[in-house]
C-alpha positions in Angstrom: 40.8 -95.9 -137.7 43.6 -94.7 -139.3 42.6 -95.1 -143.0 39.4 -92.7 -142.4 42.7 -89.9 -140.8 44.2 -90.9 -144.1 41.0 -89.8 -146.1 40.4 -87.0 -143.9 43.8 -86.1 -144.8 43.5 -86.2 -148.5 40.0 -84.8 -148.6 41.3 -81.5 -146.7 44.2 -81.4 -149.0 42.3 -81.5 -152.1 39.8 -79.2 -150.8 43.0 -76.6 -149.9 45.0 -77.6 -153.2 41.8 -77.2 -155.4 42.1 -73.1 -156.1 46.0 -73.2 -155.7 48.1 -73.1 -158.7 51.1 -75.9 -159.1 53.0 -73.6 -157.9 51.4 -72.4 -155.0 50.8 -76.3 -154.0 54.3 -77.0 -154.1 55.6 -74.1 -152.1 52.8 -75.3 -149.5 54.3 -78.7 -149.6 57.7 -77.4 -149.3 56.7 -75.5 -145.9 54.7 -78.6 -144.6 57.7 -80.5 -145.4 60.6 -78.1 -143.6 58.1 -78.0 -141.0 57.9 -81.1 -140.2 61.5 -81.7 -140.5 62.1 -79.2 -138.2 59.4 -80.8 -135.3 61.4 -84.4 -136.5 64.9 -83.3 -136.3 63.9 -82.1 -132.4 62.7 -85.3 -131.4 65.7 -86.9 -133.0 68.0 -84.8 -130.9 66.1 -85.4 -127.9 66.1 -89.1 -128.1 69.6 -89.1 -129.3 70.8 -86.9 -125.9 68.8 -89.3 -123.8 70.7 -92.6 -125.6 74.0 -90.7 -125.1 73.3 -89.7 -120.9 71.9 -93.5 -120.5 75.5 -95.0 -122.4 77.7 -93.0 -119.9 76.2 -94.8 -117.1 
């Protein structure tokens, strides 16, 4: 189920967070977060190239 991913989630992220300083969490946050933005912002263009080639038909 998805609230046990959600737990699983937050259990590994405590776990990894645990013997970080505040600092050292945020900067991991901060690449998890441009990560992810980066993976999102593909998938965006992508969908966003296919709506454009389908509208010209």
């Amino acid at each position: 189920m998805v609230f046990d991913n959600i737990r699983k989630l937050r259990e590994y992220n405590s776990l990894k967070h645990s013997k970080m300083t505040h600092k050292e969490i945020l900067e991991d946050i901060r690449q998890g977060a441009e990560s992810f933005m980066s993976e999102f912002s593909c998938c965006v263009a992508e969908k966003q190239a296919t709506y454009d080639a389908s509208k010209k038909k």
